[in-house]
N, CA, C and O atoms as a Tinker XYZ file with bonds, in Angstrom:
   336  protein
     1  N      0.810000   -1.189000    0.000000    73     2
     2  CA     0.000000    0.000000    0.000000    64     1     3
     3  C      0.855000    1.255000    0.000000    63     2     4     5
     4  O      0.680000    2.170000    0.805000    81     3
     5  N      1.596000    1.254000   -0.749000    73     3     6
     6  CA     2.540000    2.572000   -0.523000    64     5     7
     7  C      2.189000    3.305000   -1.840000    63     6     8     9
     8  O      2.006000    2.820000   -2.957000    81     7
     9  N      2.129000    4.939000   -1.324000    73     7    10
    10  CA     2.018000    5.428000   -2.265000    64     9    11
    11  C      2.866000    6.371000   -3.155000    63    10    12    13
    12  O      3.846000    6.830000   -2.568000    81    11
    13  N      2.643000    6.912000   -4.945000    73    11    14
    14  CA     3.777000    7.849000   -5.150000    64    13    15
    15  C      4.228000    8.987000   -4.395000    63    14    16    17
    16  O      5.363000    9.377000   -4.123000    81    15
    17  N      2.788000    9.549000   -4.044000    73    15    18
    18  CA     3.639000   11.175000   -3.276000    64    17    19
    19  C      3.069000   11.217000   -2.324000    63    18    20    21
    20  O      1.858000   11.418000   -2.227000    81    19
    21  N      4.239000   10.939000   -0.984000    73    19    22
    22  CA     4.120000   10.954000   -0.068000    64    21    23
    23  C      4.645000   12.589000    1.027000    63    22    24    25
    24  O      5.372000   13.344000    0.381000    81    23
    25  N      4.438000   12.903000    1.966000    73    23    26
    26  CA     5.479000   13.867000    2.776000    64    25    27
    27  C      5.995000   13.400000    4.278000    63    26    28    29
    28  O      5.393000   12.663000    5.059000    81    27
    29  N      6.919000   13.859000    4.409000    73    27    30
    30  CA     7.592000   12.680000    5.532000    64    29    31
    31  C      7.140000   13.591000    6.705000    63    30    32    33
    32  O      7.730000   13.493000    7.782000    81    31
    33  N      6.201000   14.404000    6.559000    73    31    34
    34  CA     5.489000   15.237000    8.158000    64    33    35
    35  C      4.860000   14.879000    8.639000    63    34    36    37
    36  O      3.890000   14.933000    7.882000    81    35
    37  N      4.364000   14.192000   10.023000    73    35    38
    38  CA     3.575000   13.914000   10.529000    64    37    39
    39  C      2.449000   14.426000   10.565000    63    38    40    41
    40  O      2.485000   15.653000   10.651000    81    39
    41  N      1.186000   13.857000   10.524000    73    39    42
    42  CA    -0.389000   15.134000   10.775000    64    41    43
    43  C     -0.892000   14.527000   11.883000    63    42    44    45
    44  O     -1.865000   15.156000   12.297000    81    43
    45  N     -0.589000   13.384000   12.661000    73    43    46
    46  CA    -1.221000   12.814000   13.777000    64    45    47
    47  C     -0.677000   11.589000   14.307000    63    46    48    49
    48  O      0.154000   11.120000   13.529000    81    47
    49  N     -0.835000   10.936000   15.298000    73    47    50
    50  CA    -0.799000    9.995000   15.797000    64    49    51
    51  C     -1.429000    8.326000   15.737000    63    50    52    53
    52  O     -2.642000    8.116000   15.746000    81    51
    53  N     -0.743000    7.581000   15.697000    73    51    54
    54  CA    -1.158000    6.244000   15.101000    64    53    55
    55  C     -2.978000    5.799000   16.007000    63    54    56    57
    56  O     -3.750000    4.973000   15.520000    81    55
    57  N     -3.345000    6.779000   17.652000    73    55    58
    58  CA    -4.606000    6.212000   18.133000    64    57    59
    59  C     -5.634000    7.602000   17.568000    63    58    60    61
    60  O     -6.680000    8.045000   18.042000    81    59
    61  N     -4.940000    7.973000   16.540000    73    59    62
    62  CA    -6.319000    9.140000   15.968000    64    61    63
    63  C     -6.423000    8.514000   14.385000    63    62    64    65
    64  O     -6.875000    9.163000   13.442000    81    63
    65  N     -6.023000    7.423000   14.310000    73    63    66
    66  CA    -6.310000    6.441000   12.932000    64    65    67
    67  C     -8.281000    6.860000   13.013000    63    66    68    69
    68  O     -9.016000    7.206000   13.938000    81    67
    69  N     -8.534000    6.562000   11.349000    73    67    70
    70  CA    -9.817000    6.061000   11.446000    64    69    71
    71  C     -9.965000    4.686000   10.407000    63    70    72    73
    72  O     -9.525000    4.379000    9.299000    81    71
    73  N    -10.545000    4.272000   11.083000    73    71    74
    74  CA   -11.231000    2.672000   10.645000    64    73    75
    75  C    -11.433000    2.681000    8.661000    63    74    76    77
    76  O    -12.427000    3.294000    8.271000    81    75
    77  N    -10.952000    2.337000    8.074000    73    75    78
    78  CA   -10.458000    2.214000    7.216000    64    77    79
    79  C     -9.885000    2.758000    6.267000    63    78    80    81
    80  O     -9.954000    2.576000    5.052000    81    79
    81  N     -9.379000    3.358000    6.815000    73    79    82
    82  CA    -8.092000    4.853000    6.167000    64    81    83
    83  C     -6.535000    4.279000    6.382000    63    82    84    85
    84  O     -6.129000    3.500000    7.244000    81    83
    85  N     -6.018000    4.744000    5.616000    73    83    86
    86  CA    -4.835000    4.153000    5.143000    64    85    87
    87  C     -3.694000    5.025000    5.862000    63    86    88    89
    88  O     -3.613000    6.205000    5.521000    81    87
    89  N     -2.769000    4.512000    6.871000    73    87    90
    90  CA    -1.560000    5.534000    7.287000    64    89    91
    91  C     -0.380000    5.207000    7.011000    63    90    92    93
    92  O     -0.296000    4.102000    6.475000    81    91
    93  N      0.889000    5.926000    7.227000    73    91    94
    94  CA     2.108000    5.756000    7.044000    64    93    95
    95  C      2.940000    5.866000    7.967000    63    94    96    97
    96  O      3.389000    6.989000    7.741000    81    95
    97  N      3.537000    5.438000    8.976000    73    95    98
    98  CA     4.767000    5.061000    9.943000    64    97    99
    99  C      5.543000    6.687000    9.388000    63    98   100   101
   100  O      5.833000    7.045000    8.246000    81    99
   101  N      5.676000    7.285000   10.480000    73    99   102
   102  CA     6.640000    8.262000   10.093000    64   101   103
   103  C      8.189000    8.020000   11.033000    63   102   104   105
   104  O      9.364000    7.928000   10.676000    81   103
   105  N      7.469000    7.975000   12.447000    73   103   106
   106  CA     8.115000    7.555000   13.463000    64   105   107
   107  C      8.077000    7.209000   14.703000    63   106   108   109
   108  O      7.390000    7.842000   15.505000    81   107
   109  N      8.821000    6.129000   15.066000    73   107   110
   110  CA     8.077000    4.946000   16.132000    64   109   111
   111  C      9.264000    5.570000   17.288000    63   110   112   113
   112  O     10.268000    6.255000   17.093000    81   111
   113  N      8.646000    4.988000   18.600000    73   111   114
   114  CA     9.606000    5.700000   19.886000    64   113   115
   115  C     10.693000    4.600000   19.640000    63   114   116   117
   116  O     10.654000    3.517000   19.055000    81   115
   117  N     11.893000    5.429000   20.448000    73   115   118
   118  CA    13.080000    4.316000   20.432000    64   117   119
   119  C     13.009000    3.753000   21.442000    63   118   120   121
   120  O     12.180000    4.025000   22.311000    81   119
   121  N     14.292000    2.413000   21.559000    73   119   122
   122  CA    13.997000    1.646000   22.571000    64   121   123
   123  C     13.720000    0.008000   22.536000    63   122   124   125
   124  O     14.034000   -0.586000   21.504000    81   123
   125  N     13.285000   -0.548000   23.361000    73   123   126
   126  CA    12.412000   -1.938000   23.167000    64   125   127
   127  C     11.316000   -1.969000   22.621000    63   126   128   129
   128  O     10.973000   -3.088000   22.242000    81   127
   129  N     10.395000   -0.872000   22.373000    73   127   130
   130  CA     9.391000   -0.610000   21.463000    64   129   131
   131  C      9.691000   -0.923000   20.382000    63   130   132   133
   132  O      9.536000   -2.015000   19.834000    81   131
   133  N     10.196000    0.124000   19.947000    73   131   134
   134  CA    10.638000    0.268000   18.894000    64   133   135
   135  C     10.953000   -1.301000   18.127000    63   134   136   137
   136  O     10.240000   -1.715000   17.213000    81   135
   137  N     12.198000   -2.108000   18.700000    73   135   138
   138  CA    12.656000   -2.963000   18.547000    64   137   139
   139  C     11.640000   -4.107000   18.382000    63   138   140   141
   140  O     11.708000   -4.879000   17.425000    81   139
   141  N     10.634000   -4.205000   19.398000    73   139   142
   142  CA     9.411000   -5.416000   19.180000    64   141   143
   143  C      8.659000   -4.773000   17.563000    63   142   144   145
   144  O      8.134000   -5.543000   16.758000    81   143
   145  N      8.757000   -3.186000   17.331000    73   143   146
   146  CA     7.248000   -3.245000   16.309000    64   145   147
   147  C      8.019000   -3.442000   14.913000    63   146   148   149
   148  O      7.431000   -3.770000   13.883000    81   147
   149  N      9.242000   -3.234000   14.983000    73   147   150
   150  CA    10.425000   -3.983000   13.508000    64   149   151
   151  C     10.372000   -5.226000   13.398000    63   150   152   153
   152  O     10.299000   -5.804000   12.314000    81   151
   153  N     10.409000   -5.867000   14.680000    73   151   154
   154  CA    10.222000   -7.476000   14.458000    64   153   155
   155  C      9.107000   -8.366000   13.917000    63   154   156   157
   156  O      9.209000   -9.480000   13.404000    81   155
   157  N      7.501000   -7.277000   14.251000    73   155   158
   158  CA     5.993000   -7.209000   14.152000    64   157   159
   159  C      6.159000   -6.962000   12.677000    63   158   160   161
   160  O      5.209000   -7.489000   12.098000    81   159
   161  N      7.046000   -6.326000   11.766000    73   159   162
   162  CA     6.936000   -6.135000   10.469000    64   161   163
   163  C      6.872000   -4.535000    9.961000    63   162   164   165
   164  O      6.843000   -3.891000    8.913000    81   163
   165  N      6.869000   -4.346000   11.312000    73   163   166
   166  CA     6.566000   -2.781000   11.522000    64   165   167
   167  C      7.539000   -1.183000   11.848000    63   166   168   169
   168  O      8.160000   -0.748000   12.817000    81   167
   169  N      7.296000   -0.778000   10.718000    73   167   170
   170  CA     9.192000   -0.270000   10.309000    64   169   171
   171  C      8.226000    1.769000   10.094000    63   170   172   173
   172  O      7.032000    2.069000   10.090000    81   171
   173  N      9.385000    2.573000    9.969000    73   171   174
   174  CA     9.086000    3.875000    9.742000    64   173   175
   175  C      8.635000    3.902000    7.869000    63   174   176   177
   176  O      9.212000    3.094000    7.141000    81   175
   177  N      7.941000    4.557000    7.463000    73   175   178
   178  CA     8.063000    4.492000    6.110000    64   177   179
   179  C      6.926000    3.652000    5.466000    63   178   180   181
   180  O      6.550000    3.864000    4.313000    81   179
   181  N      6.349000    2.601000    6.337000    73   179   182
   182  CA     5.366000    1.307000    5.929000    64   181   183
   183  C      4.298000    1.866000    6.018000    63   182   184   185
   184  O      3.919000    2.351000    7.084000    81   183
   185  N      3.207000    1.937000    4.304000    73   183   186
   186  CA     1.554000    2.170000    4.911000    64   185   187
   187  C      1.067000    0.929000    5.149000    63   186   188   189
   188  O      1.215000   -0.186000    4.649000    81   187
   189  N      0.449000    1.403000    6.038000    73   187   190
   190  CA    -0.620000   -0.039000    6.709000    64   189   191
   191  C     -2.056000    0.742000    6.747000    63   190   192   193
   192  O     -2.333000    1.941000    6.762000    81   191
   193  N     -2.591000   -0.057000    6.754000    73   191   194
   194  CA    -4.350000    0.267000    6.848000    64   193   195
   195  C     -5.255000   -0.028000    8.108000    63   194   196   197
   196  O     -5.405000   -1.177000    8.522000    81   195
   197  N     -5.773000    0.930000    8.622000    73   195   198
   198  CA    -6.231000    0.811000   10.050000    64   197   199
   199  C     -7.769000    0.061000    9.803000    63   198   200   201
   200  O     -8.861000    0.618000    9.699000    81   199
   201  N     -7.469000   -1.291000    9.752000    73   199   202
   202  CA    -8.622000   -2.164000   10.077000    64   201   203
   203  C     -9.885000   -2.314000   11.836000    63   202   204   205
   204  O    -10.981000   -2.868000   11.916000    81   203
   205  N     -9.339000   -1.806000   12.590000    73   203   206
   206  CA   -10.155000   -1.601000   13.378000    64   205   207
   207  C     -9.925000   -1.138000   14.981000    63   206   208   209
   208  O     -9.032000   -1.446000   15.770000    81   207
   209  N    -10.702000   -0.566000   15.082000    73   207   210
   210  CA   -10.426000    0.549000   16.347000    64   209   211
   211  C    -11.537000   -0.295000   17.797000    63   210   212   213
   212  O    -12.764000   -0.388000   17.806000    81   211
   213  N    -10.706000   -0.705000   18.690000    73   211   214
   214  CA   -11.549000   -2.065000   19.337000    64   213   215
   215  C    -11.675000   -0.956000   20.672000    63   214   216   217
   216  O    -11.165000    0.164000   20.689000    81   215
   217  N    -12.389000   -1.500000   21.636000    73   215   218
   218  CA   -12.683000   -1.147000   22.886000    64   217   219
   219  C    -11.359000   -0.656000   23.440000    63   218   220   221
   220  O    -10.241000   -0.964000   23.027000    81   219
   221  N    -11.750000    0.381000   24.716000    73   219   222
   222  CA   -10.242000    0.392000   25.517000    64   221   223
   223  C     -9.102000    1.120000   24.331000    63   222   224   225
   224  O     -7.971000    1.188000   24.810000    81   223
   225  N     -9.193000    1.593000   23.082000    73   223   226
   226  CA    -8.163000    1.970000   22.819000    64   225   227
   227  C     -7.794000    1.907000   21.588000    63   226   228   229
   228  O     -7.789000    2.714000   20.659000    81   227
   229  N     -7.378000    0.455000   21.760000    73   227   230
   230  CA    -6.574000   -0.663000   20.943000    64   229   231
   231  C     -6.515000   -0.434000   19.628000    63   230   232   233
   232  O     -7.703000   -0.565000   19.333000    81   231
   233  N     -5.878000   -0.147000   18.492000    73   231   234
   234  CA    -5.823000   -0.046000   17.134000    64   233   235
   235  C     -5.234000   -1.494000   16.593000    63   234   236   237
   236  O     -4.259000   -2.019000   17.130000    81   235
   237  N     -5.765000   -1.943000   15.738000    73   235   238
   238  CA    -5.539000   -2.982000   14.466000    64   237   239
   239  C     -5.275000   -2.720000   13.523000    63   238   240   241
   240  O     -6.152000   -2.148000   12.875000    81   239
   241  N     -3.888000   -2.967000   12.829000    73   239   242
   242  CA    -3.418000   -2.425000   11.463000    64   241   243
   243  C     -3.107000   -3.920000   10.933000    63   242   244   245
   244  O     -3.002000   -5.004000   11.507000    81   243
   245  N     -2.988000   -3.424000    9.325000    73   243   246
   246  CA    -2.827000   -4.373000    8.564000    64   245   247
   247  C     -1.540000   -4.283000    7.673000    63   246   248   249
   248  O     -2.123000   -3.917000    6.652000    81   247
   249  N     -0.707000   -4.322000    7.436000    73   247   250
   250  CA     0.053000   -4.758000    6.655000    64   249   251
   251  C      0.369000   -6.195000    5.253000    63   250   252   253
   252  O      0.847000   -7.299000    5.516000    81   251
   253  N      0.102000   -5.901000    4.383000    73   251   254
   254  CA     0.226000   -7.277000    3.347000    64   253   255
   255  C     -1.795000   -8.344000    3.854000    63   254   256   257
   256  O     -2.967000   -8.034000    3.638000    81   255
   257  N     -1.259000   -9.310000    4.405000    73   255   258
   258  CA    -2.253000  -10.082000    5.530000    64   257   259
   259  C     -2.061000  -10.438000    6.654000    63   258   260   261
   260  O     -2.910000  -11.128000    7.219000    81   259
   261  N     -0.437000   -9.921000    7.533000    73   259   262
   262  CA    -0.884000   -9.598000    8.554000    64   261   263
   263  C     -1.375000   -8.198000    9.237000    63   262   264   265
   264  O     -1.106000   -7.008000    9.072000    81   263
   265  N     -2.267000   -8.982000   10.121000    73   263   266
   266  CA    -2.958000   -7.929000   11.579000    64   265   267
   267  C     -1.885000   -8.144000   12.074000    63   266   268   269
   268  O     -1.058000   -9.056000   12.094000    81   267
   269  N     -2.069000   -6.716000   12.658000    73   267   270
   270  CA    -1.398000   -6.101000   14.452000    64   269   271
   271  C     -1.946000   -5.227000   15.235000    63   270   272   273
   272  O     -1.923000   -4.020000   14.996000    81   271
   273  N     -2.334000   -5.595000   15.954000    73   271   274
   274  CA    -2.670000   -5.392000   17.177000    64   273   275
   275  C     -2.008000   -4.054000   18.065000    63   274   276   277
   276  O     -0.848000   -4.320000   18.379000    81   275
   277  N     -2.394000   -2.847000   18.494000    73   275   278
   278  CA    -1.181000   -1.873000   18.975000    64   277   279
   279  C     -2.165000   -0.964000   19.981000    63   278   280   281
   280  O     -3.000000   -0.129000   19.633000    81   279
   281  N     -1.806000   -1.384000   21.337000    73   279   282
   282  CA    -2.280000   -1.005000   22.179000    64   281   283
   283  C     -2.299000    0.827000   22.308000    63   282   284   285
   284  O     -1.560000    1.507000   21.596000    81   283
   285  N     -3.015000    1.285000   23.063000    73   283   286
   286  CA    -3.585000    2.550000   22.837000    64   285   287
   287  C     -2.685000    3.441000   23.317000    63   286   288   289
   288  O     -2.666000    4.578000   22.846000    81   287
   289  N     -1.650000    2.995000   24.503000    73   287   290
   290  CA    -0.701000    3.973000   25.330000    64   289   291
   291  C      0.699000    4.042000   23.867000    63   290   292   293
   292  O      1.214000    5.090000   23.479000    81   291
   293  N      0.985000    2.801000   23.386000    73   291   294
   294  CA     1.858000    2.323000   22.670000    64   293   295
   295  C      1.842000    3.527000   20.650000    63   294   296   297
   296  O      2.625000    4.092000   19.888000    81   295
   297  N      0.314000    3.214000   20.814000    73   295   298
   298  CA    -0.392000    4.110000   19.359000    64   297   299
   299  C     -0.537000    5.494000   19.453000    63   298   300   301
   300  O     -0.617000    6.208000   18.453000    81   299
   301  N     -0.580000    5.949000   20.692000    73   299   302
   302  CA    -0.112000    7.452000   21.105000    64   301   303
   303  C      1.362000    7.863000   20.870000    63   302   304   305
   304  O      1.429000    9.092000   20.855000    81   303
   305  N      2.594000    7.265000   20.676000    73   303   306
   306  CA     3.602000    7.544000   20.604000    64   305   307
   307  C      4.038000    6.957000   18.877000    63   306   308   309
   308  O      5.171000    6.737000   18.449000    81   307
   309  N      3.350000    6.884000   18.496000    73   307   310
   310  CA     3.577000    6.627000   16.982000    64   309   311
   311  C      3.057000    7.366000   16.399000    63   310   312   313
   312  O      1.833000    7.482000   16.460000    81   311
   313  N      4.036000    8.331000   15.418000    73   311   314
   314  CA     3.686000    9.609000   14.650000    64   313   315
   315  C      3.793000    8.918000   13.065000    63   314   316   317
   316  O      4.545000    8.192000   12.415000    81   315
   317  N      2.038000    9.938000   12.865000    73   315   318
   318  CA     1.316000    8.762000   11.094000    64   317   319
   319  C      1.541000   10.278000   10.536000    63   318   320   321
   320  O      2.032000   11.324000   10.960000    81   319
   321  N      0.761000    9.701000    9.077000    73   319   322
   322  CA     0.549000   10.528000    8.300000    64   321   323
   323  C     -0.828000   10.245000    7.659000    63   322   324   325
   324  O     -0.960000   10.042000    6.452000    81   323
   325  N     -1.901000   10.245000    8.596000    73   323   326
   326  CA    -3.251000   10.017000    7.936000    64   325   327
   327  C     -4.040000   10.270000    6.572000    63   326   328   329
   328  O     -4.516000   11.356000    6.240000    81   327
   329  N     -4.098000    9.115000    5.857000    73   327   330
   330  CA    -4.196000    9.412000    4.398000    64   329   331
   331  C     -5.865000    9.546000    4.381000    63   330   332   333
   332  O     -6.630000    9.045000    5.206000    81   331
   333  N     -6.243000   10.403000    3.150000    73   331   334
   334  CA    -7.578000   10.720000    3.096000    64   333   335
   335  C     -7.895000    9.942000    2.270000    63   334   336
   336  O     -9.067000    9.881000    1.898000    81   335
């Protein structure tokens, strides 16, 4: 899901996704975070598609066919680029 023209500025945060709108990883916190959501498939630069916004928080993104799962304290510190 990546697209030609992109801008590498953030406009929001990965828990102000909406349910089937398409975002882009600008930049993830450093750290062990960081380190688990690279391993998840989940890198700066990657659009993923926000499949669903669950109770409590929780955001579900998609990448390729996998889901992930990204808790709400965790999706606050991930800066998107919310595509229209």
């Amino acid at each position: 899901m990546q697209t030609a023209k992109q801008t590498k500025t953030p406009n929001s945060t990965l828990d102000k996704a909406k349910k089937g709108k398409p975002i882009t990883i600008v930049n993830l916190p450093q750290g062990n975070i960081r380190s688990q959501l690279i391993r998840l498939g989940i890198t700066e630069g990657d659009t993923l598609k926000c499949i669903e916004r669950l109770p409590g928080g929780t955001i579900v993104v998609q990448k390729n066919r996998q889901e992930i799962a990204v808790g709400f304290d965790l999706a606050k510190k991930i800066s998107v680029i919310i595509q229209s």
